[in-house]
C-alpha positions, 0 to 999 in steps of 0.5 A: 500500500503506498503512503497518503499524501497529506497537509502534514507530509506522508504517512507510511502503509502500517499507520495508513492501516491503523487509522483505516481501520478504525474511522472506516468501522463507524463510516458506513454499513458495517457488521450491523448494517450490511444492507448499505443503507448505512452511508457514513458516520465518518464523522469530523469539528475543528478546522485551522485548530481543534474546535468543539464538535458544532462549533463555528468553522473559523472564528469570527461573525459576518451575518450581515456579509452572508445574508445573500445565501437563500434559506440560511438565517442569522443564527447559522449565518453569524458562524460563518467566517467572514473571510469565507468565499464559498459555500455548500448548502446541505438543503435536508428536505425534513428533520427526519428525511433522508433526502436534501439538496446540495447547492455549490455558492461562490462569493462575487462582487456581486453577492453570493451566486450558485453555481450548481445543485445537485440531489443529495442523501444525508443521515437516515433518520434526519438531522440532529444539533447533538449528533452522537456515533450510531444515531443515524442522524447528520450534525446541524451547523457549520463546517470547515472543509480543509482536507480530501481524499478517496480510494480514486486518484486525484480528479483535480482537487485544489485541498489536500488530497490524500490517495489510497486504498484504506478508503476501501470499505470493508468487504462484508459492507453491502456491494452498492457501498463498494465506491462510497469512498472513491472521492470523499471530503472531511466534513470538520465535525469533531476532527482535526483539520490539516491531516488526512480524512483518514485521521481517526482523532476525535478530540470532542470524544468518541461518543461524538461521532468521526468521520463525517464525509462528503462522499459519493452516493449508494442510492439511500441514506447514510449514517451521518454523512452527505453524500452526491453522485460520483460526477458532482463529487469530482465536479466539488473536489475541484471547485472547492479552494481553500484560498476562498475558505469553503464551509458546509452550512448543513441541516434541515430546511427549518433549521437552517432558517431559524 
């Protein structure tokens, strides 16, 4: 198995397995949940440091910068970093569906323009303000997005991408997940940014979940994660720039307009 290219340089084949093995058994469809419905609870908060899991993405406050983005009220459009430049937008369609839309938002002169949409899945059962690990529900809020990677090589991805075999799912997980992890971004719900979405470390705690991921869709609902078909990944990998400091603003529709 060759190293993973990542922020903090290369991490080597034995330490590739360990961090595998670990974040992958909470990431999808696993000896629970062989249907595939599972998707990911690959769940990751932090972003530049280590942040508390729904915590804000970046310091600071811009309600008034980010007011042009449809459907986002104050409360969630105040953790959004001022200096942010593009957004996605996770559109769940109700607090417990598992269906959403996701909507690409770029920051002109102008004002905020979308530059693409596209349907989603999110977590199984809904959405959640307090996500802990196995409840089937994705995280309400707002999230850095620092860091990529899959089991595909780099389509063209402008983040840090981290290419290699250990994002395979493993072999008793359902055949329609096999390509889940070809193209994935870490979501930053209680992870470390800067390092590989393969990064176990979960500094709010295990119950809190790991590995929430952007990733590719299987057709139904995930544990925890977003996930797009495989083109509209490729398509985000190389949108997003981490010189226009992307964040997911993500939730049911109610909540995102609170």
């Amino acid at each position: 198995m060759d190293g993973m290219r990542t922020a903090g340089g290369v991490i080597r084949a034995a330490a590739v397995v360990a961090a595998a093995t670990v974040l992958l058994a909470g990431c999808g469809a696993g000896a629970g949940d062989k249907d595939g419905k599972g998707g990911g609870d690959a769940e990751g908060g932090g972003t530049a440091a280590r942040e508390r899991p729904g915590g804000p993405a970046r310091g600071g406050s811009a309600t008034t910068r980010h007011k042009d983005i449809p459907e986002v009220g104050a409360a969630l459009r105040s953790r959004i970093p001022a200096d942010t430049r593009q957004v996605i937008a996770v559109y769940g369609a109700g607090p417990n569906s598992p269906d959403a839309t996701v909507v690409l938002y770029d920051r002109e002169d102008n004002g905020w323009e979308q530059k693409g949409s596209w349907p989603a899945h999110n977590g199984r059962r809904g959405w959640t303000a307090d996500h802990h690990e196995g409840d089937k529900r994705s995280p309400v809020g707002v999230f850095g997005l620092t860091d990529a990677g899959g089991v595909r090589a780099d389509p063209g991805a402008r983040l840090p991408y981290t290419h290699s075999a250990a994002f395979t799912p493993p072999p008793y997980w359902s055949k329609n997940t096999r390509h889940d992890f070809d193209y994935v971004v870490a979501i930053n719900y209680n992870r470390v940014a800067g390092t590989s979405p393969l990064d176990p470390t979960r500094p709010g705690g295990q119950s809190k979940g790991g590995g929430v991921w952007l990733h590719v869709d299987h057709g139904s609902g995930t544990s925890a994660c977003v996930s797009v078909a495989e083109p509209v990944m490729a398509t985000l990998l190389r949108a997003l720039d981490p010189a226009r400091h992307p964040v997911v603003v993500m939730g049911d529709r109610a909540s995102l307009s609170g």
